[in-house]
N, C-alpha and C positions, 0 to 999 in steps of 0.2 A: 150557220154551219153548212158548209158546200152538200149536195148528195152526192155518196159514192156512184161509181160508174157500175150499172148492172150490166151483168156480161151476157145473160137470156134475154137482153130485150131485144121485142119485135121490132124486125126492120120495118123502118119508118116510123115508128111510134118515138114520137119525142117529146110527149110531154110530161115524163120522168122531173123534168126539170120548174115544173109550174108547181111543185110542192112546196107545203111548208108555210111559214108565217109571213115569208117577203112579199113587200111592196109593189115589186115590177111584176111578180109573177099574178097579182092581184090586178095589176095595171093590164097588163096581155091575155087577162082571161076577159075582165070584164068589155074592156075596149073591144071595139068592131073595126074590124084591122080591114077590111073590104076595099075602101076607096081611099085607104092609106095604099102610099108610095109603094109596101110592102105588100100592098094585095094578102086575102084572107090567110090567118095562120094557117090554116091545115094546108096551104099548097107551100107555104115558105120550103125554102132547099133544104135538103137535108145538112149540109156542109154547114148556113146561119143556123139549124136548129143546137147543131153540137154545140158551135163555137158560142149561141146563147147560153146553151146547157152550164158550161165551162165558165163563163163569165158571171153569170148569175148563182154558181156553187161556190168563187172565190169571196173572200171576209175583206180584200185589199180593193180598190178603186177603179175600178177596168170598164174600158168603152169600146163597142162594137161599130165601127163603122160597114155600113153595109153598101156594095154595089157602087159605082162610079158618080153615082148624088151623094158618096159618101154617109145614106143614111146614119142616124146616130141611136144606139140602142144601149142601155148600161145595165149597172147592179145597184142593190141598195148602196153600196158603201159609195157611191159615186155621185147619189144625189146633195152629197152639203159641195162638189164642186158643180153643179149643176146650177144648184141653189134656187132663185125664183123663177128661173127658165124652167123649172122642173114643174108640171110633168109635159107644159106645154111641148117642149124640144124633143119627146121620143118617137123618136120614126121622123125625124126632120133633118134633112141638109145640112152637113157642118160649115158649107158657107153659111148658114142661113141663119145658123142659129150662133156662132161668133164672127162677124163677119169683119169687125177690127183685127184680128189676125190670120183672117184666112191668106190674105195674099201670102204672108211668111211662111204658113205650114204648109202650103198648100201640095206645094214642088218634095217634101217630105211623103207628105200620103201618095202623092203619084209614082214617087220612086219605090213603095212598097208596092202597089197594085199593078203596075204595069210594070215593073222587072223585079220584083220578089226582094229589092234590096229595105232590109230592118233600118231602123236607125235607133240611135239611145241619146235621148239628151238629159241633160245634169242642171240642176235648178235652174229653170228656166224661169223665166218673169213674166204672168199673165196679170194683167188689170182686171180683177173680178169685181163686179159689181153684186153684194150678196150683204145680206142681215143690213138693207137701208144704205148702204154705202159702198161706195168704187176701193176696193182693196187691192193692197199692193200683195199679190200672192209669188209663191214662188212651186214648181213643178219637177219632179226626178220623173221621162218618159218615157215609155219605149214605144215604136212602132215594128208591126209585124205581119205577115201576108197571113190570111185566112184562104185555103188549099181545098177543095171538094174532091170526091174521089178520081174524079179527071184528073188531077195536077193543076187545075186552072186556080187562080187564084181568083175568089170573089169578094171578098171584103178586107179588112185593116183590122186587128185585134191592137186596142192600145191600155196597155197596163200602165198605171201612175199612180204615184207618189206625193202629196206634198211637203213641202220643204220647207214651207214660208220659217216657222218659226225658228230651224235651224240656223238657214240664211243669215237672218235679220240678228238672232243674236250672235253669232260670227262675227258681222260687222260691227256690232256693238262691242265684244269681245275684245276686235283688233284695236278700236277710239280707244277705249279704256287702257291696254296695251302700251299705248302709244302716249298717254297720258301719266301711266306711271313710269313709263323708260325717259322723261322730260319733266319730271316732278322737280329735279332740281338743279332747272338752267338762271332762273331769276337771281338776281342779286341785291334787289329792293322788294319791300310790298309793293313801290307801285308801278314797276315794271312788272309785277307778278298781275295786277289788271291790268294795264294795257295790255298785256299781249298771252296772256291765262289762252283765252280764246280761239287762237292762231291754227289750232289743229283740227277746230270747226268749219274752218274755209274750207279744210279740205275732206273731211268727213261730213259732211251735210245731208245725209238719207236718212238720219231716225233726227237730226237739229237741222231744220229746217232754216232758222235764223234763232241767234241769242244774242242777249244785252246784257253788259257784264257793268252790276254799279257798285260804288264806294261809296259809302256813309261815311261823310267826314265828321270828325269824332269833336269839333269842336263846337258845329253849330246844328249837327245833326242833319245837317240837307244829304241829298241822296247825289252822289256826282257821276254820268252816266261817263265809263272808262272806254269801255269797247263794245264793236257790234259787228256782227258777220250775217250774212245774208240778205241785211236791211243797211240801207244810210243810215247815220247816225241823225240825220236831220227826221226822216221816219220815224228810227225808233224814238226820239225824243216827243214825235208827237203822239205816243201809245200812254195811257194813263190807265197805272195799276194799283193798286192796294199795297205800295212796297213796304207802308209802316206796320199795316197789320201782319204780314208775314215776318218782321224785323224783331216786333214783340213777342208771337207767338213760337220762333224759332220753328217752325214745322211747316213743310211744303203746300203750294195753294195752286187749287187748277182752276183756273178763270176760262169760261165760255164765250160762244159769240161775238166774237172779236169782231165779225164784219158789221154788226149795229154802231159800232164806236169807232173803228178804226181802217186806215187804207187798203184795199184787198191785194193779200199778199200769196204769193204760189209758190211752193215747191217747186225745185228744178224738174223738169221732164213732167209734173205730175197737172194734169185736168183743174181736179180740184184746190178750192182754195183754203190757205190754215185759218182756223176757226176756234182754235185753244190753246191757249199757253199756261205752262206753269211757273210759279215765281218760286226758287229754290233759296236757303240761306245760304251765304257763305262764312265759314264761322273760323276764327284764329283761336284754339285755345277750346277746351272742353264747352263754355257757357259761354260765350262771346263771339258773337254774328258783325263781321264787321262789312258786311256789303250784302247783296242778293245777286242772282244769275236768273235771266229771267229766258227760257226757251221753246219755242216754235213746235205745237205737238204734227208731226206728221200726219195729215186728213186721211192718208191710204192705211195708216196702221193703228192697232186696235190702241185707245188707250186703258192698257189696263194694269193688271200688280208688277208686271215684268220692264213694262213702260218706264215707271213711276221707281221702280226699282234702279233699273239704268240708268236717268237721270239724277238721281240722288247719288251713286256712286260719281257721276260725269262732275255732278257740283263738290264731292266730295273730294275727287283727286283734285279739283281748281281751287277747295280749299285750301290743299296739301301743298299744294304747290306755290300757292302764295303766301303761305304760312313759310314755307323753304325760305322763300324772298328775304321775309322779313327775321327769319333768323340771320340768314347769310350775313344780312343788314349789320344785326345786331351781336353777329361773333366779330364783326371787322370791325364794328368802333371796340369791342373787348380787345379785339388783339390791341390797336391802337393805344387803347388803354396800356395792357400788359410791354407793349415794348418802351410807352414811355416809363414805368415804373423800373424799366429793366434800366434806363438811361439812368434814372435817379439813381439807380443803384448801382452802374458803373460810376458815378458822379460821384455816390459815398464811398467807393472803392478809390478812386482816384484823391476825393478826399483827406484819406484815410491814409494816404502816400505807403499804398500797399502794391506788393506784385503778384499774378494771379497764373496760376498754372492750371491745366489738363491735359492728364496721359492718359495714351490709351494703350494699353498694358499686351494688345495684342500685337502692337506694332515696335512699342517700345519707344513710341514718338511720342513729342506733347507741342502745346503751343501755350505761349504765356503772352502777354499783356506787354506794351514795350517798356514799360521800367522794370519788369524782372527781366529780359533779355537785356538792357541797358547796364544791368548790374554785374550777370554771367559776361557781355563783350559780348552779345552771341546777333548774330546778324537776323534781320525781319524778314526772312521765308517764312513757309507758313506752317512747316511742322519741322520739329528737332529734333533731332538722336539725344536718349537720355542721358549716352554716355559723354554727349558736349559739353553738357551741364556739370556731370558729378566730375570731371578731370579739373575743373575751374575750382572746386572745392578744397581748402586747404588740404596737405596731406596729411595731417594729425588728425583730421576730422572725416575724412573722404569714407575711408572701410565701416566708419560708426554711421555713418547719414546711409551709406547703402545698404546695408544691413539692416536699419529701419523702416527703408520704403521698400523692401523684400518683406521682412515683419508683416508692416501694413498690409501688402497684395494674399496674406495668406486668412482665409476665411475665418478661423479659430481667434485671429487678432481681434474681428471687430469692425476691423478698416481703419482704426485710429492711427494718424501721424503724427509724432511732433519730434521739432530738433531743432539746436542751433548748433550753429558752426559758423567757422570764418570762411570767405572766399576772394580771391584776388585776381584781378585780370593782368593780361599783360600792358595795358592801357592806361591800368588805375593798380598802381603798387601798391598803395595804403588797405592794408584787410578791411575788408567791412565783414561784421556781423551781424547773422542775420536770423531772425526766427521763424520756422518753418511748420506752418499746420495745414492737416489734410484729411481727407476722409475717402475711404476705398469703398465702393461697391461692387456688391456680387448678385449674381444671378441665379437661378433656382439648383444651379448644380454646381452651389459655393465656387463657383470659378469668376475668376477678378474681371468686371469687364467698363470700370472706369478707375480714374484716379485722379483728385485733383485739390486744390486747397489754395492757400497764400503764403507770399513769404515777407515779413514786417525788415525793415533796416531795423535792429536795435542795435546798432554800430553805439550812438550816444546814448541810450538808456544804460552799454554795459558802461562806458565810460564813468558818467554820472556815480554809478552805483559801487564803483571802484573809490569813487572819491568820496563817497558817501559812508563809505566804511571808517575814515578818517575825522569825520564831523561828529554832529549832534544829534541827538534825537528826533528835533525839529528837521533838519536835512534829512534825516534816513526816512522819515515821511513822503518828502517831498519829493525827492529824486528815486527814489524804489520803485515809482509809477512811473511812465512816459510821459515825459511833455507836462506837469503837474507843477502849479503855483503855489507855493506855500506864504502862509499869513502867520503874522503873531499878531492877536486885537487886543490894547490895552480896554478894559471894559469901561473904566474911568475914565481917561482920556479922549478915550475915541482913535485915538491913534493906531498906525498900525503899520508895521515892519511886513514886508513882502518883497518876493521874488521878481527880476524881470520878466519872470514868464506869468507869475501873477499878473503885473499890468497889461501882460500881454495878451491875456484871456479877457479882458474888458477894458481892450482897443485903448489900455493908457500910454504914452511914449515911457521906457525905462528908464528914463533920464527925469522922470519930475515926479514931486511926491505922491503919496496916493494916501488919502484917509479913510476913515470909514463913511464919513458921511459923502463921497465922493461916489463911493460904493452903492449906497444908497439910492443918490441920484440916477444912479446908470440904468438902477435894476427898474425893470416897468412896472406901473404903477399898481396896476390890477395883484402883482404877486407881491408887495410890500409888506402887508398883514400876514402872509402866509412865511415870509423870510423871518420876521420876528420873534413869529408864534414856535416856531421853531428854535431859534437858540433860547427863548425861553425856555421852553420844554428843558431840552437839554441840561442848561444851568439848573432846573429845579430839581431833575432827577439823574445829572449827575451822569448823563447818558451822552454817548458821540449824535453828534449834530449831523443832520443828513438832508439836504433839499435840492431840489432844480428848480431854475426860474431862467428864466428868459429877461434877460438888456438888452439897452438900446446902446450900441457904443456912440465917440463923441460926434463921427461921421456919418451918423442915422443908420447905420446897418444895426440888421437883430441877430445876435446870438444867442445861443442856449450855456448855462454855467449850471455844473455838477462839486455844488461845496461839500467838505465835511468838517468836523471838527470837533473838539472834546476840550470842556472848561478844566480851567484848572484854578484850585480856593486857594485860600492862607489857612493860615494853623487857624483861625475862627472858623474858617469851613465857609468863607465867603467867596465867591467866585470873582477872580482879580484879571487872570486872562481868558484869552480861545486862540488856540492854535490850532492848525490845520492846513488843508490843500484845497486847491480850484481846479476847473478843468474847463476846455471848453470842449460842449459832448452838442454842438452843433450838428454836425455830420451824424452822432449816431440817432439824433431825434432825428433827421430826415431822413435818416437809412428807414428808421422803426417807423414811422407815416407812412413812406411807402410800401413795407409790408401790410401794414394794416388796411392800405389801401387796395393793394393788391387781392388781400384776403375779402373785403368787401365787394370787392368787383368777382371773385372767386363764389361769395355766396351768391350777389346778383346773376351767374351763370345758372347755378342750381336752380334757383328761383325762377328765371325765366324758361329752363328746361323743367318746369314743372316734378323735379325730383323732392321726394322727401330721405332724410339720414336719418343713420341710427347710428349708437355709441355705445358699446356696451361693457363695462370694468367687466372683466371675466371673473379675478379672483372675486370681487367685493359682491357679483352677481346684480349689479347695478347698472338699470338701462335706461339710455335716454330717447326719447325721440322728439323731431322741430314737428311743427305744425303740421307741414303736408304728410308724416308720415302717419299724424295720427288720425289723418282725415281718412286714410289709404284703410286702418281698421276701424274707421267709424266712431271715432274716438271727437266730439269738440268739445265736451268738456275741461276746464285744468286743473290736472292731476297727476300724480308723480304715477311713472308707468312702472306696472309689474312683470316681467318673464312671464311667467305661467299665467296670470290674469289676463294679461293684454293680445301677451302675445299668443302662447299654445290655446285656450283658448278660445281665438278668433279665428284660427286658421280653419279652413271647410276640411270636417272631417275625414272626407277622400284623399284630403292633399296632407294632413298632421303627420302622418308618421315618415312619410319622404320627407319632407321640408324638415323635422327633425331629425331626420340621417343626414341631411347634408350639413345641418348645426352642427351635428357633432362629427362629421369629418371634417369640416373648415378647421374646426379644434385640434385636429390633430397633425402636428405638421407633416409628419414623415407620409401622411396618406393624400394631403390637399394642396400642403405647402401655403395655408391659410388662406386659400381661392375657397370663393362662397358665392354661386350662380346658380338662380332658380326661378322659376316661375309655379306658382302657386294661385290660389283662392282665399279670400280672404271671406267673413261673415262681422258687417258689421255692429262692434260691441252695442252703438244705441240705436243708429237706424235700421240695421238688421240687414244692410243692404247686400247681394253677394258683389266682389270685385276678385280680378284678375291683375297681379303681384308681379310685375321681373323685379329680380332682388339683388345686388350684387356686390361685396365686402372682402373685406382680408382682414386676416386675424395676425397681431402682431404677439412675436412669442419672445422669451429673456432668452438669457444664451445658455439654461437648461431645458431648450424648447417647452416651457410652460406656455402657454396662453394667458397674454394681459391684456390684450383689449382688443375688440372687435367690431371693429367703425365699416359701415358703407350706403349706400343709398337703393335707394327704391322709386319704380315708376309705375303708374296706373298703364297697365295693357287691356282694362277691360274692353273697348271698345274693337280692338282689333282682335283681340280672340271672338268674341262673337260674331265679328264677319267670317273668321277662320271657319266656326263651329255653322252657321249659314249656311257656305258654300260647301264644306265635307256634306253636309246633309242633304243638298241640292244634289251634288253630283250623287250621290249614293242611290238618289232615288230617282232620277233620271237613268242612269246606265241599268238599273235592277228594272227600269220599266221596260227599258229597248229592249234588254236578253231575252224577254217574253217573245215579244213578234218573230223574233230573229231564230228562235229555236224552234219557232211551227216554223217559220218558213224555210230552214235547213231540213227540217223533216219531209216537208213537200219537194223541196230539189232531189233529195235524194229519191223521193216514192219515181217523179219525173225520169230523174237519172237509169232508175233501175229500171223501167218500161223503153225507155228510149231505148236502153243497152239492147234490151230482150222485141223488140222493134227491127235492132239494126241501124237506128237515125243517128247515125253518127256525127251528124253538124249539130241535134239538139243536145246529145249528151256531151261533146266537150264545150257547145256551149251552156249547159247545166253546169259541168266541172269549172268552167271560169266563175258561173255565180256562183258556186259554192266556198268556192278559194275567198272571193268578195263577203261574203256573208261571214269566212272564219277570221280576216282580217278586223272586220266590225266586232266580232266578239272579243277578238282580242286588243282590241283597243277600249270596248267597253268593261273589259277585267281589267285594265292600265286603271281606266279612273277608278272602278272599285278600289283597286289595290292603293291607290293616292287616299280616298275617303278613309279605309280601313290603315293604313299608317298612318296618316295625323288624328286618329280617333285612336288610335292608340289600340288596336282588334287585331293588327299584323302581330302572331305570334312567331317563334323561330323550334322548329322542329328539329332538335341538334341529332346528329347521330354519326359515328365515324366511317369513313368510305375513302376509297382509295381516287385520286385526284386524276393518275392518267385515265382511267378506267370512265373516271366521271364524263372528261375530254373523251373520250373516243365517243361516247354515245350521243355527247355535243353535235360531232362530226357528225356523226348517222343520221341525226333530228331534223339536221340542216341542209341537207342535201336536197332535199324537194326548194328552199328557197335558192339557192347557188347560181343558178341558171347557168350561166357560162365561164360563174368564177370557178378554183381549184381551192380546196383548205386542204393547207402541209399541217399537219398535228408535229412540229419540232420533238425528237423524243428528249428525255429530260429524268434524273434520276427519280426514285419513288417516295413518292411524299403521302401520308395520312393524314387528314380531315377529318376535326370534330364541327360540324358545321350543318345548319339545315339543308341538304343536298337538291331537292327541289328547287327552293331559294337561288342558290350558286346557277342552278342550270338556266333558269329564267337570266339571270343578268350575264351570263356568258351568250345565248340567245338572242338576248337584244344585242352583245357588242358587236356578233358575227352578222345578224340581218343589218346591222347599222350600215358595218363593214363595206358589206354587200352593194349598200341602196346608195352610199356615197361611193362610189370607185366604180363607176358605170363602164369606165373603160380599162379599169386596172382588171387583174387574171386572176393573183395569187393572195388569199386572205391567208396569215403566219398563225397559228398559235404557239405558244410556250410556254413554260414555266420556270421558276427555279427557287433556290432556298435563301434568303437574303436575311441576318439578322434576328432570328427565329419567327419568320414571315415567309409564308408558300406566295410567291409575287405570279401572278400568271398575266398574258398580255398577248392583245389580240391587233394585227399588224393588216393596214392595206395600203394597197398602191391608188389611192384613191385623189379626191379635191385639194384635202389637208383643209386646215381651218386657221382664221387669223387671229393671232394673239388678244386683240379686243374680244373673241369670243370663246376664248379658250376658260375665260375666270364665270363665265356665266353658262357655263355649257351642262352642269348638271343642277341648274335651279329650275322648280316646278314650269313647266309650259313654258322653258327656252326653247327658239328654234332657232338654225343659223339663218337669214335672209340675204339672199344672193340670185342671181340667175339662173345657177347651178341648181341647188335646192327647190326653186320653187314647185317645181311638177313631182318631188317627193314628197309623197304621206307623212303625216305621222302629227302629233300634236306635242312635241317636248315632254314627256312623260317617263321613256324609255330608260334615259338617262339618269334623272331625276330617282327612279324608282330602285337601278340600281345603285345607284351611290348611297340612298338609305340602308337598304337590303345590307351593303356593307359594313357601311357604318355600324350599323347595327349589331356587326359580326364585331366587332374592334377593329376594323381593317380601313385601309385609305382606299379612294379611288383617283387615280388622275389621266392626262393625257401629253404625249409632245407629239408635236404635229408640224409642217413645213407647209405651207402653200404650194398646190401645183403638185406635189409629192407624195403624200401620204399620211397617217395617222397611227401612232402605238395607242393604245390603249391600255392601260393595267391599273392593278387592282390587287391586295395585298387580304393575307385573310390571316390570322394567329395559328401559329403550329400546336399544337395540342401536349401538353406538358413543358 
C-alpha cells in the first residue's frame, strides 16, 4: 500500500518513502549507493526523491529511469518483470541491462527527455528471458518526463502493464473463431483431414507445427493426412505413442523432442520446440478415429490454459470432420431418398394414375402429363384451376367444385373424393374418372396445400354396368378394377377363367389355362404356403386369401393377390372355388420402397444419434428405442413407465418445468401440440447426470383430445457443460478486473481533483481521457457479466410501468457526452405506456444509439422514434452511417459477432452489445431486428408488448 503524501514534511527530507515492508526500500537502505552511477542517497535530487517516493507507493509496475544513462530504478510490483536481472539491474543503464531492445526504444526515451514528448504503447512484445526460459511477453506502456522544480526535465517515469496473457488468448480466441465460422466447408471425412489443418498455416503463434493422422479402420495403421509447419517427409520421421493416446482417448504431453528428433523453430522465435502434444480426434461421443499431434510454443508457458486451447483446437477439427462425414453421409441418404421417390413415381405411372398439386394461394396446380393429357390441357408449368373444372362435364362441374371448396375448409379434415365425367374437345368420348385428395392446413386452419390423384375408371364403370346384367361370379370380378375371376372344379383340376385372369399370369387369352398350370407358374418356395391355404379355407368354410409371387412364361416375376370361397354339395363336401386374381406387382414395389424409405429414415436417426418416444395419451402407454433409454440410464429391458421412468429421472430442478411443457404440448389451443425443451436428466441405474433437447408434437381427434405424442431426443450434455465452463470463466475473470479498475478509477479521480486544484490543465484532461478509458473497461466488463448472468439464468426483469417518450428523452440526455459531433432528433410520436424493466429498455437503447454513433463516423444525424403497430410499441434507432451486408445482417445479434471489414476494424467493442440486447428483448416477448443498405445507413428496432 503506497504512503500517503505528508503535507508538514521537511523540506528535503525524503525518506518518508523508505517505509514499510518493501523490498526496494530494504534494497536502498541497506545498499551503499557512494560509487553507484547515483552517488550517495542523501545528495540524490530532490525531483528523483519524489518521483522514487511516487513509484515505490504505487501497487502497479513502474520504472524510474534516471539522468541521460537512463538509470533504472523500480517498485516491488516490477520485480517479476525484472525477473533474474533483479536486483543486479538497480541503478544500471537501460542500455545495459536490455540491450536486445534498446536500439528500438531508445529514440522513445529520448523524445521524452530532451523534448518532454510522453508516448503510450499498446501490447507491445518483449522477449523476456525469466523462471529458466526466454518468454514470449507482451507490455501496455507509457513513457513520461520527470520535471524538478526548474522545469528541467531529469529523468523518464515509465508505468507498465503486462498483457501477455490477454494478447495470446485473443489470438487464440480469433483461431478458434475462425474454426467454428468454417466447421462446415468439408464434404467428405477425408477431405475433412486433408485439409482440417489449413487455418494453422496461418495462425501459427500458439501451433507452431501440427500433424493431423487417420486411423484406418480396417487394418488399424495410423495414415499421416496433413502437416503445417513441418514437410510431411519430417513429420513422418517424428515417432509418438499414437496408439497409447488412441486407447486411452485422453490428451498426452511428450518431452524432449530434440533427443529423438530434427530441431525445429518457431517462426521469429530463438528457441527451439521441445514438446508436443498428441490430442484425439473423435467422431461420435466414444470413438477416436484419428489424432492431431501439435508443436508446444518454447516462449509460452505450457500450462491449464495451454492445454485447454488445444483440446478445443482438436475439438473444433473434430467437429468439423465429423461435419464431412455427415455431409458424406446425408448425400448418399438423399440419393437414396430420390431413388425411392423414382420408384414411386414408377408405381404411380404404374398404377396409370394422374397426379395433381394446388396451391390454394394462387389457385394454380401442376399435375403429371397423363392428367393434363386427359384435361387437353397444355405442359406449362402451373395451371388455372378454373382450366381444369370447365373440361368437367356440366352435370358434374358445380358438384366436383363444391367439393374441393368442402376440402380447402379446415372443419372438413382435407378429405377429397369424386367422380365425374370429362371431355375434351380432342377426345369426344367422356371418360370417367375418380378423384382423391388430401388438403393441408397450417397452425391457423388456413389451406395451404392441395393435392391427390385422379384414377380413369372410364372401364371399371362400364364393366360394372354390365355386371349388373350377369352373375354372381362376374359381379365379383368386374366390381374391382382390372380383376381375374376363376371357377376351380376341385375334382377335375379344371378351371374356367377370365382373359384378364390369364392375363395376370402372363397366359395368352386364347389358350387354356388349368390349375396345375397355375401351379407351375407360382414359385416354388410359396407352393406349400398356396395350398395350406385353400386348405384352411375348405376346412373352415372361410374366404381364401394369399399373395405369392410367379414366374410368368417369359422369366419375368410378378406378384398375384388371390381370393376366394369354397362352395360344397348338399353332403357339405367342397366341390368348387371361385374367386378373383389380381396382379398387385406395382403395389408390393410401391410398399418396398416405403419400407425402404422408412429404413433409411431410421438409419438417419440412428446415425444422428437421436433417440424417440411414443406415447398413446389416452391408454397412458409409453414407448422408448434404445437411445432414449440410455439418455435416462435405462439398459436394462423393460416396459417403460410415465412416472417411473420418466418424472422420476428428470433432475429435480428441471421436473416441474419439463412437466409444464407436458402438459401444454397437450393442450392444443395453447401449444398447437409443439414440445421443445431442454432439461437434466438422473440416471435410473448409473445415476449419471445428462443434459436432454427434447422435441415432439402431440397429435389431437377433431375434438382436440390428445392421442398420441411421438418425438425424439438428443444428448446436449457435453455442450452445456462447455456453456456452463465459459459462463463461469468469464464471470470470474471480469468480477477480478472490476477490482483493479475501481482503485484505479479512484486514484484518477484523487489525481484529477489535485491537478484541477494545481491548475495542470494538460494532466487533468489527460486524467479525464483515462478515466473515460477506465469507464469504457468497466462497461465492457458488466457486458460480459451481464452474458454469464443471462445464460446462468441470474438476469432477473424488474417490470414496472413508465411512460416511453419520457423514457426516450432521458436516453437523449445520457447520450450526449458520447455524440461528439453527431445530432439525435427524438421524432415526437403519440403517448405510449410501458409495463417493462425500465433500466433494462435504456441499456439496449444505449447500446443502439453508441452503436449508431461508432458506425456513422461521418453521418450527423442519429433518428429516434416510435410508434404503435399491432399492439406492439415498435421503437427504432436510424443513422447515416456504413450500413451492413446482408451476409451479416442474420448473424449480427449472436454472442461475440463482429462485422469485419476496413471500416470497422479501429472500432471497439467485442459483439456483446447486440447480442445482450436482443436477449433483454426477447425476454420482454418482443422482437429485435435491423434493414440496413450499404454505404447508406442502418434502422434498427425493436418491438416490446403494450400492456393490456
Amino acid at each position: 500500500m503506497s504512503t500517503p503524501f505528508v503535507s508538514d514534511q521537511a523540506s528535503g527530507d525524503f525518506n518518508y518513502y523508505l517505509n514499510g515492508e518493501s523490498e526496494i526500500a530494504r534494497l536502498l537502505i541497506t545498499q551503499d549507493w557512494s560509487n553507484s552511477a547515483l552517488g550517495p542517497r542523501a545528495e540524490w535530487p530532490e525531483a528523483l526523491q519524489y518521483a522514487l517516493g511516487m513509484c515505490l507507493g504505487s501497487p502497479y509496475p513502474i520504472a524510474l529511469y534516471w539522468g541521460p544513462e537512463y538509470l533504472l530504478l523500480y517498485n516491488d510490483a516490477y520485480i517479476s518483470i525484472a525477473a533474474h536481472r533483479h536486483p543486479a539491474c538497480f541503478g544500471k543503464p537501460r542500455g545495459e541491462i536490455w540491450p536486445e531492445s534498446w536500439a528500438e526504444v531508445r529514440p522513445q526515451f529520448e523524445a521524452v527527455l530532451f523534448r518532454g514528448k510522453g508516448t503510450r504503447i499498446f501490447d507491445k512484445q518483449f522477449p523476456i528471458k525469466r523462471f529458466g526460459r526466454l518468454e514470449e511477453c507482451y507490455f501496455d506502456y507509457n513513457l513520461s518526463p520527470v520535471v524538478d522544480r526548474s522545469g528541467k526535465i531529469r529523468g523518464v517515469m515509465n508505468a507498465i502493464i503486462e498483457t501477455t496473457y490477454r494478447v495470446i488468448n485473443e489470438r487464440r480466441n480469433k483461431l478458434l473463431y475462425r474454426f467454428s465460422f468454417e466447421s462446415n466447408i468439408f464434404h467428405s471425412q477425408a477431405q475433412g483431414y486433408q485439409e482440417s489443418l489449413d487455418l494453422l498455416n496461418i495462425f501459427d503463434s500458439d501451433i507452431p507445427f501440427s500433424i493431423l493422422y487417420f486411423q484406418d479402420p480396417d487394418n488399424g495403421t495410423y495414415v499421416l493426412t496433413q502437416a503445417t509447419g513441418v514437410s510431411k517427409e519430417t513429420a513422418l520421421s517424428l515417432t509418438l505413442p499414437l496408439a497409447t493416446v488412441r486407447q486411452s482417448g485422453t490428451p498426452l504431453l511428450i518431452g524432449e523432442l530434440a533427443k529423438t528428433w530434427t530441431t525445429v523453430y518457431p517462426k521469429d522465435w530463438p528457441d527451439p520446440i521441445d514438446q508436443v502434444m498428441i490430442l484425439p480426434v473423435r467422431q461420435g461421443e466414444n470413438q477416436v478415429s484419428g489424432l492431431l499431434v501439435c508443436g508446444i510454443h518454447p516462449g509460452i508457458a505450457m500450462d491449464a490454459s495451454y492445454k485447454l486451447f488445444l483440446e478445443a483446437v482438436a475439438g473444433h477439427i473434430s467437429h468439423s470432420i465429423a461435419n464431412g462425414s455427415n455431409y458424406e453421409t446425408e448425400k448418399k441418404h438423399q440419393l437414396r431418398i430420390r431413388d425411392s421417390e423414382d420408384q414411386f413415381q414408377f408405381a404411380i405411372d404404374a398404377a396409370g394414375l394422374g397426379t395433381w398439386d394446388l396451391n390454394p394461394a394462387t389457385n394454380r396446380f401442376v399435375g403429371n402429363e397423363r392428367l393434363k393429357s386427359w384435361f387437353g390441357l397444355s405442359s406449362s408449368e402451373e395451371i388455372e384451376l378454373s382450366r381444369a373444372t370447365d373440361i368437367i362435364d356440366i352435370e358434374d362441374r358445380a358438384r366436383v367444385i363444391a367439393a374441393i371448396q368442402e376440402a380447402m375448409t379446415y372443419r372438413s379434415g382435407g378429405a377429397y373424393f369424386a367422380e365425374y365425367k370429362i371431355s375434351t374437345p380432342a377426345d369426344k368420348t367422356p371418360r370417367i374418372v375418380r378423384a382423391k385428395g388430401k388438403a393441408l392446413f397450417n397452425e391457423n386452419e388456413q389451406v395451404i396445400r392441395f393435392s391427390g390423384t385422379l384414377q380413369d375408371i372410364t372401364e371399371e364403370r362400364q364393366f360394372s354396368a354390365a355386371l349388373e346384367e350377369t352373375n354372381s361370379r362376374l359381379q365379383i370380378a368386374l366390381e374391382a378394377a382390372r380383376l381375374g375371376s376363376y371357377d376351380l372344379d376341385l375334382k377335375t383340376r379344371e378351371m374356367y377363367c377370365t382373359p384378364q385372369f390369364k392375363l395376370n399370369f402372363g397366359w395368352p387369352p386364347d389358350r387354356d389355362f388349368a390349375y396345375d398350370d397355375l401351379i407351375s407358374l407360382v414359385r416354388p418356395e410359396y407352393r406349400p404356403y398356396v395350398d395350406q391355404q385353400i386348405r384352411q379355407a375348405i376346412e373352415h368354410d372361410t374366404v381364401y386369401h394369399a399373395e405369392y409371387e410367379i414366374s410368368w412364361p417369359d422369366g419375368s416375376l410378378h406378384w398375384i393377390s388371390a381370393s376366394g370361397k369354397p362352395r360344397y354339395d348338399k353332403d357339405g363336401r367342397a366341390q368348387r372355388i371361385i374367386g378373383v386374381t389380381s396382379d398387385i406387382t406395382d403395389q408390393i414395389t410401391a410398399r418396398t420402397a416405403l419400407e425402404n424409405a422408412f429404413e433409411q429414415m431410421k438409419l438417419s436417426q440412428n446415425a444422428a444419434q437421436l433417440g424417440s418416444f411414443d406415447m398413446d395419451v389416452p391408454a397412458g402407454r409409453l414407448e422408448w428405442d434404445e437411445r432414449c433409454c440410455r439418455l435416462f440410464g435405462i439398459f436394462s429391458s423393460r416396459d417403460i413407465d410415465f412416472e417411473r421412468d420418466f418424472v422420476a429421472n428428470l433432475h429435480p430442478d428441471d421436473r416441474d418445468k419439463v412437466l409444464n411443457e407436458v402438459k401444454k404440448a397437450l393442450v392444443r389451443t395453447v401449444s398447437n401440440g409443439d414440445y421443445d425443451v431442454e432439461y437434466r436428466t438422473v440416471g435410473a441405474e448409473d445415476h449419471k447426470l445428462r443434459w436432454v433437447k427434447a422435441k415432439g408434437k402431440v397429435m389431437f381427434n377433431d375434438k382436440d383430445e390428445p392421442l398420441r405424442f411421438t418425438g425424439a431426443v438428443l444428448d446436449i450434455t457435453d455442450q452445456k457443460q462447455d456453456e456452463l465452463r465459459k459462463n463461469d470463466f468469464i464471470s470470474m475473470v471480469s468480477h477480478e478486473l472490476k477490482t483493479p479498475l475501481t482503485s484505479l478509477k479512484a486514484y484518477v479521480q484523487i489525481l484529477n481533483n489535485r491537478a484541477r486544484k494545481s491548475g495542470d490543465h494538460f494532466a487533468s484532461e489527460s486524467l479525464n481521457k483515462v478515466e473515460q478509458q477506465v469507464n469504457k473497461m468497466t462497461g465492457m466488463i458488466n457486458s460480459f457479466l451481464n452474458v454469464a448472468r443471462l445464460e446462468s439464468g441470474k438476469i432477473q426483469l424488474d417490470k414496472s410501468t413508465f411512460e416511453l417518450p419520457a423514457m426516450l428523452a432521458e436516453v437523449v440526455d445520457e447520450a450526449k457526452p458520447i455524440m461528439g459531433t453527431h445530432t439525435i432528433l427524438l421524432e415526437a410520436g403519440e403517448p405510449v405506456t410501458l409495463f417493462a424493466d425500465q433500466n433494462k429498455i435504456v441499456q439496449v437503447m444505449m447500446n443502439l444509439v453508441s452503436n449508431a454513433v461508432k458506425y456513422s463516423p461521418r453521418g450527423k444525424v442519429v433518428r429516434i422514434a416510435w410508434t404503435k403497430q399491432d399492439g406492439d410499441a415498435v421503437i427504432s434507432v436510424q443513422d447515416e452511417g456504413m450500413g451492413i451486408k446482408p451476409d451479416d445482417i442474420n448473424l449480427l445479434f449472436k454472442r461475440f459477432y463482429r462485422v469485419e471489414s476496413p471500416h470497422t476494424r479501429n472500432i471497439s467493442g467485442f459483439g456483446i452489445g447486440l447480442y445482450l440486447s436482443a436477449e433483454i428483448v426477447q425476454r420482454h416477448g418482443g422482437n429485435i431486428w435491423v434493414e440496413s443498405e450499404k454505404g447508406v445507413g442502418s434502422t434498427f428496432f425493436f418491438s416490446l408488448p403494450l400492456p393490456g
